[in-house]
VOBA-1610 file (N, C-alpha, C; in pm, whole numbers, padded with zeros to 5 digits, always signed):
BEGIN
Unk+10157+07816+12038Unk+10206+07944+12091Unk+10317+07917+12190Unk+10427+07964+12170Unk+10520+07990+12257Unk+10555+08101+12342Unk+10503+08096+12401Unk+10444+08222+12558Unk+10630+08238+12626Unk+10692+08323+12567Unk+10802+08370+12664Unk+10764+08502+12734Unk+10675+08548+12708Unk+10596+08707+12769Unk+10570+08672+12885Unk+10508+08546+12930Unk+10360+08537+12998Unk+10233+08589+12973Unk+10234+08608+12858Unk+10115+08671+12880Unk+09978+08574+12816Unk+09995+08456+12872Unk+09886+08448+12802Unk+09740+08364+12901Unk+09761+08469+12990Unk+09656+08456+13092Unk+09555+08582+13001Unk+09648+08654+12902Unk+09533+08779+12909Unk+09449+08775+12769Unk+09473+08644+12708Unk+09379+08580+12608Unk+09251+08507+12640Unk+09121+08574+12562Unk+09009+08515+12601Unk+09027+08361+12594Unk+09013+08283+12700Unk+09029+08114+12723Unk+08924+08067+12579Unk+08813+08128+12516Unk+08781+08062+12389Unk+08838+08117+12286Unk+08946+08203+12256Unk+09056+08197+12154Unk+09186+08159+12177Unk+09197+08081+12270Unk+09326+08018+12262Unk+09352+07913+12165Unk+09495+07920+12196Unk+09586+07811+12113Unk+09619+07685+12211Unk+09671+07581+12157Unk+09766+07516+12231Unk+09926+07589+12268Unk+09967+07602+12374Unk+10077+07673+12418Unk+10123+07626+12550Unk+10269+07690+12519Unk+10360+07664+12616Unk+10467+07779+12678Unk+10471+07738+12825Unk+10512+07831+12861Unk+10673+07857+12886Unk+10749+07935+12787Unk+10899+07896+12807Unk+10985+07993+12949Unk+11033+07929+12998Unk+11117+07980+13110Unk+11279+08007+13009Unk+11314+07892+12964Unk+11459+07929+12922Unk+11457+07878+12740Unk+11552+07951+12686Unk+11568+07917+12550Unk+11610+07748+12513Unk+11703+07700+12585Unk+11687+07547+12603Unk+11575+07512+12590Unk+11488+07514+12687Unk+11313+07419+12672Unk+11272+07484+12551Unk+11250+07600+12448Unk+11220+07624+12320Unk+11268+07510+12206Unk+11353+07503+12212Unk+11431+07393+12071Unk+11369+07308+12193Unk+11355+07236+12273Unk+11332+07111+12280Unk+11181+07125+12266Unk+11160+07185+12253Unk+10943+07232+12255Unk+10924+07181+12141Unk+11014+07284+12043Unk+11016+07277+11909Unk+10995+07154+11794Unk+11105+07091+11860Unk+11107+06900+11837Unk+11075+06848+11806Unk+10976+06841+11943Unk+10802+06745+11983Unk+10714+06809+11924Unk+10749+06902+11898Unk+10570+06995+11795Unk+10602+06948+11617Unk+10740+06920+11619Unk+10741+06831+11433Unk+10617+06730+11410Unk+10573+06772+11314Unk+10498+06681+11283Unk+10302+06685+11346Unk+10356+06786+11444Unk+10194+06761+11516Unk+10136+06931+11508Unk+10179+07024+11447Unk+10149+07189+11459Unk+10174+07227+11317Unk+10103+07294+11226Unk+10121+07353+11118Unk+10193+07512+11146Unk+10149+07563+11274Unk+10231+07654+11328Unk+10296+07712+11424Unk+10385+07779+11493Unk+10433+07853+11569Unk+10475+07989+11605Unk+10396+07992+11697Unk+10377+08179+11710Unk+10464+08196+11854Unk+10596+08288+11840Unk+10644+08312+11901Unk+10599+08458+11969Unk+10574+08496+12124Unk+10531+08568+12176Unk+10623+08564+12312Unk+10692+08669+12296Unk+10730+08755+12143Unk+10917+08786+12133Unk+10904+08774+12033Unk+11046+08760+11995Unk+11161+08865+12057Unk+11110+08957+12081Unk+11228+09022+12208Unk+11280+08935+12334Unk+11125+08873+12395Unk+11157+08840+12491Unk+11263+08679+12487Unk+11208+08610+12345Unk+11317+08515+12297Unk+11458+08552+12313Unk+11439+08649+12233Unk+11651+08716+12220Unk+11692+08720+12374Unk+11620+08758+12491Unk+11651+08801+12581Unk+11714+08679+12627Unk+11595+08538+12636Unk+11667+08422+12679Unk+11741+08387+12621Unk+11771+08398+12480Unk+11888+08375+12404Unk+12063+08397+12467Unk+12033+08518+12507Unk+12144+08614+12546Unk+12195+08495+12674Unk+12088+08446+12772Unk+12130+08398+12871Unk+12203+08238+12821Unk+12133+08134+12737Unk+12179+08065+12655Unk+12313+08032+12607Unk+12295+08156+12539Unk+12459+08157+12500Unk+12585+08193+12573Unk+12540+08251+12715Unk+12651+08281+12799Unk+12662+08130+12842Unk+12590+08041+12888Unk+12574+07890+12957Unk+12654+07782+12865Unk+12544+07772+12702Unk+12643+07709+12608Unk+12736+07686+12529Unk+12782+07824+12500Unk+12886+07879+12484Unk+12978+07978+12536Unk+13026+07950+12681Unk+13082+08001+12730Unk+13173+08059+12704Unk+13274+07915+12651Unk+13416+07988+12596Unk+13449+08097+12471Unk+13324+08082+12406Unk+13304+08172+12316Unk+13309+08337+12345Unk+13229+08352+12473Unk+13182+08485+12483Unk+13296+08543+12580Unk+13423+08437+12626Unk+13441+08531+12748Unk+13553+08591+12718Unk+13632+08679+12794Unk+13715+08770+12772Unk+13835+08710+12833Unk+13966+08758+12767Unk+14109+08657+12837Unk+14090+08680+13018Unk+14016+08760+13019Unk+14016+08779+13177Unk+13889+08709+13258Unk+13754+08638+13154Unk+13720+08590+13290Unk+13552+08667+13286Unk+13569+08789+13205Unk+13442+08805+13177Unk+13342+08794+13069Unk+13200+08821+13087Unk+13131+08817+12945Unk+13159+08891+12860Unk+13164+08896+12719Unk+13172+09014+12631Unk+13072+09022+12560Unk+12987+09119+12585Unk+12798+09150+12559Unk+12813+09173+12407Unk+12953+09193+12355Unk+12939+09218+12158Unk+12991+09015+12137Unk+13027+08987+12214Unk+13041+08806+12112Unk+12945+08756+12196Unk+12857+08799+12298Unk+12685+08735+12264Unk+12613+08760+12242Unk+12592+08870+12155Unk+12540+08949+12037Unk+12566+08857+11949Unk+12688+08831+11879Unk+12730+08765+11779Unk+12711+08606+11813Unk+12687+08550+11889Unk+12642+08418+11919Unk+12438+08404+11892Unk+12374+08552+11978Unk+12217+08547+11929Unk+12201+08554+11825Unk+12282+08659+11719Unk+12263+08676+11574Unk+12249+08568+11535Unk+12319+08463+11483Unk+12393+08340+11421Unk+12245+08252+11462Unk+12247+08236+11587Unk+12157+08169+11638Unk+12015+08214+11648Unk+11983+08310+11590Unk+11845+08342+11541Unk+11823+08301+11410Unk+11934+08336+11339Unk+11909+08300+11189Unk+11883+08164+11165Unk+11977+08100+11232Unk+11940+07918+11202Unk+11859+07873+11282Unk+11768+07930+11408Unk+11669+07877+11440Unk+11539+07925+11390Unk+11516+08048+11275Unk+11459+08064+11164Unk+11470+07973+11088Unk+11560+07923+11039Unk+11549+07834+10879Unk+11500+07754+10939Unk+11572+07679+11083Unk+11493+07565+11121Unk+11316+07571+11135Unk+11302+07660+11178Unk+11144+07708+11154Unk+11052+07651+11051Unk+11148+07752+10944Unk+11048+07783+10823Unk+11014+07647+10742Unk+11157+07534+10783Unk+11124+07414+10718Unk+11025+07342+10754Unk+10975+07326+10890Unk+10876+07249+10968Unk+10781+07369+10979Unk+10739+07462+10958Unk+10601+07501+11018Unk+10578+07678+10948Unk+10440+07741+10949Unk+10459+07861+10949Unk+10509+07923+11103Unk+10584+08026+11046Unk+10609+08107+11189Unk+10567+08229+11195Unk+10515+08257+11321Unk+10506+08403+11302Unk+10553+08463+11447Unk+10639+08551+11449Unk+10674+08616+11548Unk+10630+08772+11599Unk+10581+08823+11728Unk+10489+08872+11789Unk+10628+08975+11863Unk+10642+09079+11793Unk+10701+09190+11832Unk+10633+09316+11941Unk+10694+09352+12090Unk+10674+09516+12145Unk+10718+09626+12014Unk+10712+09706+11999Unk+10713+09853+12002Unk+10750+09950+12042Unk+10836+10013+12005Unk+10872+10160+12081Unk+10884+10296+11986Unk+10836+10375+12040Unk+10769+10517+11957Unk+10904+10557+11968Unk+10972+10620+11863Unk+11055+10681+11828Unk+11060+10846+11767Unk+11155+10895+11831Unk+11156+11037+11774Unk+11245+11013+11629Unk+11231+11021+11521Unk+11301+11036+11368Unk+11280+11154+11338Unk+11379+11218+11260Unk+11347+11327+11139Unk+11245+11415+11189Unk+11220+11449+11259Unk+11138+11564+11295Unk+10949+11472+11310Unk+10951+11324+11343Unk+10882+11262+11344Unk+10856+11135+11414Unk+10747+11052+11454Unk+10768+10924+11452Unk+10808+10871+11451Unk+10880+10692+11466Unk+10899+10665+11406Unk+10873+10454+11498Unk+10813+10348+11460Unk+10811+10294+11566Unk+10864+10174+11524Unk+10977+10120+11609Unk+11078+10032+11657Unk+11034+09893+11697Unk+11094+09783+11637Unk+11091+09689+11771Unk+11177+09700+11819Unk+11103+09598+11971Unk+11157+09650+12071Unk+11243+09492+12139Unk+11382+09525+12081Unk+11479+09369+12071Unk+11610+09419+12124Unk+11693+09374+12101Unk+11830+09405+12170Unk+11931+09402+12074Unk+12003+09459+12023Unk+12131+09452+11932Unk+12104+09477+11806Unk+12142+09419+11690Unk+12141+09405+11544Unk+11978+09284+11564Unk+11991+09239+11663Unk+11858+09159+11618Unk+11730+09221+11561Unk+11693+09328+11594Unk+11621+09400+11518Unk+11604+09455+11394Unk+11733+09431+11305Unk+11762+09456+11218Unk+11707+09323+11134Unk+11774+09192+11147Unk+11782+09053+11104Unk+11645+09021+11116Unk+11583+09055+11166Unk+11480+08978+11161Unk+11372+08990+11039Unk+11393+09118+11003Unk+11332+09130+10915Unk+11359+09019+10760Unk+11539+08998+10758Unk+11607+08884+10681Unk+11482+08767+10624Unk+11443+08684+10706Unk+11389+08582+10706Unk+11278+08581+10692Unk+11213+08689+10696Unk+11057+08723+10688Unk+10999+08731+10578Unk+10886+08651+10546Unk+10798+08690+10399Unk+10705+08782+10406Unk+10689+08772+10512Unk+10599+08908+10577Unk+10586+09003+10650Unk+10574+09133+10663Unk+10611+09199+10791Unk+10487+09290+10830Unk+10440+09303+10925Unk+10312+09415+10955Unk+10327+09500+11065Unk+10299+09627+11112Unk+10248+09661+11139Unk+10128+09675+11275Unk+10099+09665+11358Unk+09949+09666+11392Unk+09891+09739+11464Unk+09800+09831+11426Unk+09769+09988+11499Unk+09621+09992+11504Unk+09538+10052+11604Unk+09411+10098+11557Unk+09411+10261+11544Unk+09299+10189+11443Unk+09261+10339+11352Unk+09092+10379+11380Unk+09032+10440+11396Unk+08884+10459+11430Unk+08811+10369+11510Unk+08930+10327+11589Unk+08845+10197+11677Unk+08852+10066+11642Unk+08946+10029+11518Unk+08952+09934+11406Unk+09106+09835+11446Unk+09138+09804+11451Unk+09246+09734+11441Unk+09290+09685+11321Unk+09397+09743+11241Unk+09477+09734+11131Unk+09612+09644+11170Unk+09666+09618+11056Unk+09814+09533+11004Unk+09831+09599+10888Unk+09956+09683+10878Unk+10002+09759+10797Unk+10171+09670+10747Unk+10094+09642+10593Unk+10218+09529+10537Unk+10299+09607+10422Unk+10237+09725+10418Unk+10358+09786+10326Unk+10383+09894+10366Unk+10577+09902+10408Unk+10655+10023+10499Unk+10593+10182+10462Unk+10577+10249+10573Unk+10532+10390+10579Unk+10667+10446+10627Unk+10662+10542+10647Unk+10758+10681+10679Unk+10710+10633+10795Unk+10649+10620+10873Unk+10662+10565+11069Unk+10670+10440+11073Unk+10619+10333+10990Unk+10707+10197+11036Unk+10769+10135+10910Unk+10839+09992+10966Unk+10853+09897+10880Unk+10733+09796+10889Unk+10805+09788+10712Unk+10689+09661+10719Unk+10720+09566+10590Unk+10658+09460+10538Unk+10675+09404+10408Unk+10610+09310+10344Unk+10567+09362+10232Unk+10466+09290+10129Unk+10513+09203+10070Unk+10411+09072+10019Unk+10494+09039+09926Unk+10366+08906+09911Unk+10387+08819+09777Unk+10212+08716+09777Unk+10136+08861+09784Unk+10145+08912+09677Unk+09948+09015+09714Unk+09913+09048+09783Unk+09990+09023+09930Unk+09893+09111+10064Unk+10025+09216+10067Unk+09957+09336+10051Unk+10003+09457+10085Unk+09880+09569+10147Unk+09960+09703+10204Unk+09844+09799+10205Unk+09805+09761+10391Unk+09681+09754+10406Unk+09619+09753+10515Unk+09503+09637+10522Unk+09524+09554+10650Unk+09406+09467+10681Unk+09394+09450+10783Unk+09271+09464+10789Unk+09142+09490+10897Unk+09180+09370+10948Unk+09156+09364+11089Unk+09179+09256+11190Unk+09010+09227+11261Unk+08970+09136+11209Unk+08847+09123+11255Unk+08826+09150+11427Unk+08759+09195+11497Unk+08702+09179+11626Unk+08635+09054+11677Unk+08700+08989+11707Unk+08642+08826+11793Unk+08545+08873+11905Unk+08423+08811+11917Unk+08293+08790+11962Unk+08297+08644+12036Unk+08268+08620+12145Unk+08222+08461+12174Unk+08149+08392+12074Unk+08208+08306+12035Unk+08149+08208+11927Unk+08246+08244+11814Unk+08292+08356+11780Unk+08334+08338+11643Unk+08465+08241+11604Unk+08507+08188+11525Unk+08601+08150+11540Unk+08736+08231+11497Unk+08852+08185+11575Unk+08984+08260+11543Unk+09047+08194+11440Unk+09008+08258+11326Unk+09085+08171+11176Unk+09124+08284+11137Unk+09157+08401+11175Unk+09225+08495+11076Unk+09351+08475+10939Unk+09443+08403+11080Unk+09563+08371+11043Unk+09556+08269+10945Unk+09479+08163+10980Unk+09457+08071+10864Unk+09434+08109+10708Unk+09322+08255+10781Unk+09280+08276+10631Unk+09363+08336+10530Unk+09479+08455+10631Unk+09554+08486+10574Unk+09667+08409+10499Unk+09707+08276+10551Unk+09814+08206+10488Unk+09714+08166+10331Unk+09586+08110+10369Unk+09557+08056+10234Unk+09521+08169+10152Unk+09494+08282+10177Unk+09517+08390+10062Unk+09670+08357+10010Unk+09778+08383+10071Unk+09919+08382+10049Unk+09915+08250+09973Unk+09847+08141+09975Unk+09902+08020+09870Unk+09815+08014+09787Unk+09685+08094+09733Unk+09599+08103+09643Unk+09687+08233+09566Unk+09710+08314+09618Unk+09798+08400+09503Unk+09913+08351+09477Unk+10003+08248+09539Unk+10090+08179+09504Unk+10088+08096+09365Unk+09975+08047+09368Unk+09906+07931+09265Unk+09878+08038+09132Unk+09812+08113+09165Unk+09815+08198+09041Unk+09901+08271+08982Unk+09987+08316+09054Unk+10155+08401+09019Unk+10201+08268+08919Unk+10248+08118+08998Unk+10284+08023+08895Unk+10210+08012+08754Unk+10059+07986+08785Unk+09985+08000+08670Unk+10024+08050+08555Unk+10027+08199+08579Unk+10027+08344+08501Unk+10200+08322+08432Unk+10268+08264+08518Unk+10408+08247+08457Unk+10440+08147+08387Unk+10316+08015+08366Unk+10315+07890+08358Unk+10417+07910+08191Unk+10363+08006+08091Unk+10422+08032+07941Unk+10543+08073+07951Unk+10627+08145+08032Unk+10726+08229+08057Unk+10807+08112+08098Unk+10769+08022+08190Unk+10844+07893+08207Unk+10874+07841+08114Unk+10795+07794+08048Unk+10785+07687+07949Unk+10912+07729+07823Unk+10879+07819+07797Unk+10942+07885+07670Unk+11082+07917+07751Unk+11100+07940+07845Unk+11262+07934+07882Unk+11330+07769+07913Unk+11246+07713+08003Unk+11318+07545+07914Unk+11330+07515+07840Unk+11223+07558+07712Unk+11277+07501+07537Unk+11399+07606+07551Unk+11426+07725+07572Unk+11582+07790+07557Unk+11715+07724+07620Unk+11634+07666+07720Unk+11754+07655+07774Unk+11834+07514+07732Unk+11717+07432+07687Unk+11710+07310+07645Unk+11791+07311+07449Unk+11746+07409+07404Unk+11831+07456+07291Unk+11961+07482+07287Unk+11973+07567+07377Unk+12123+07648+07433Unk+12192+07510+07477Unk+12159+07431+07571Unk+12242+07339+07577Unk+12246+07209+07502Unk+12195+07187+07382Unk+12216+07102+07254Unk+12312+07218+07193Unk+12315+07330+07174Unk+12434+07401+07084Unk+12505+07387+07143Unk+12532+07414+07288Unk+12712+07390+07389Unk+12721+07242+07341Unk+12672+07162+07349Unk+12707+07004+07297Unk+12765+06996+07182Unk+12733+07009+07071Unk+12737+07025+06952Unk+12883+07130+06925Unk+12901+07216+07015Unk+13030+07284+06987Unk+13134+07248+07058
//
C-alpha cells in the first residue's frame, strides 16, 4: 500500500498491508523499485492525492518545461507533464505488479441527476480510466457494501474477464482473513483460462489460414 492520504491509521491493524508512507512523488518511483520482485501488488491510496504530488514533481523536475518566457508556472504544461507521466508510470506498473488505484468521489449534479466523479485534477480523471482493466464503483446498499463494475447513468465503471454487475464486499470480522482482492484477481485468471480454452478451435483454424495464405503469397 502506498498511503499518500494518510490514512492508514484508520485501518483495523489486523487487516493491514505492508505500506508506505509517501510524502513526495520522488520517494513513490523510488518505493516502487525496491518492491520489484518482492510484492505481487500495489495499491495506490489514492490516486488524486498522487496527481497532487505529481503536480509538485513536475514543477521541481521539469522546470524548464512548465515555465512561462516570464518566469512563471504554467498550470496547463503541468497538466501536460502529470498526464504523460501518469500514463508511463501505469505501464510501468502493470509490467511488475497488479495495481489498483483507490479513488475520492464527488456527487455531481448531471442531467437533472446524479452523477459521481473522481475526485483528481485536470484531464487526469479522464485517463485513468485508459489503462484500467477494471473499474468499480463502491457504494452501500442495505447496509451492504457493493463494487459496481458495469457503468450506470450515476457512475463510471468497467467490466471486462466476467466480472461485471455488482459484488458484495465481504464485512471483515477479527480473524477473518483479507483475501478479497486475491480472490478477485484469481476469478479474473480462471475466466481468463477459459475464454482461451473456448477459443482454443478458433485459434487453431486461423493459423492453418494464415499458414495457407502465406504458402499462396510465396508461390505467387
Amino acid at each position: 500500500l502506498t498511503d499518500f492520504d494518510e490514512g492508514l491509521a484508520r485501518v483495523n491493524p489486523a487487516h493491514r498491508k505492508d505500506a508506505i508512507i509517501c510524502k513526495k512523488y520522488a520517494e513513490f518511483l523510488d518505493d516502487v523499485q525496491a518492491a520489484k520482485g518482492q510484492y505481487k501488488t500495489i495499491v495506490v491510496d489514492t490516486g488524486g492525492a498522487m496527481i497532487e504530488s505529481m503536480k509538485e514533481w513536475a514543477a521541481e523536475v521539469h522546470c524548464s518545461e512548465v515555465m512561462t518566457s516570464i518566469g512563471n508556472i504554467d498550470n496547463r504544461k503541468v497538466f501536460g507533464v502529470v498526464k504523460g507521466e501518469f500514463i508511463r508510470v501505469s505501464r510501468e506498473l502493470r509490467q511488475n505488479f497488479n495495481v489498483i488505484y483507490l479513488f475520492h468521489e464527488s456527487k455531481d449534479k448531471e442531467n437533472d441527476g446524479i452523477f459521481y466523479s473522481l475526485i483528481c485534477e485536470g484531464s487526469a480523471r479522464e485517463i485513468v480510466w485508459q489503462p484500467a482493466d477494471l473499474g468499480a464503483h463502491m457504494f452501500i446498499q442495505g447496509g451492504e457494501r457493493y463494487l459496481g463494475f458495469t457503468p450506470t447513468a450515476e457512475y463510471s465503471a468497467k467490466a471486462a474477464y466476467g466480472i461485471k454487475g455488482l459484488v458484495k464486499i465481504p464485512e471483515l470480522k477479527d480473524g477473518d482473513p483479507n483475501d478479497f482482492l486475491t480472490k478477485l484477481f484469481a476469478q479474473v485468471k480462471t475466466n481468463l483460462a477459459a475464454e482461451s480454452e473456448a477459443l482454443k478451435p478458433q485459434q487453431e483454424a486461423y493459423e492453418k489460414a494464415i499458414e495457407a495464405g502465406t504458402k499462396l503469397i510465396g508461390e505467387i
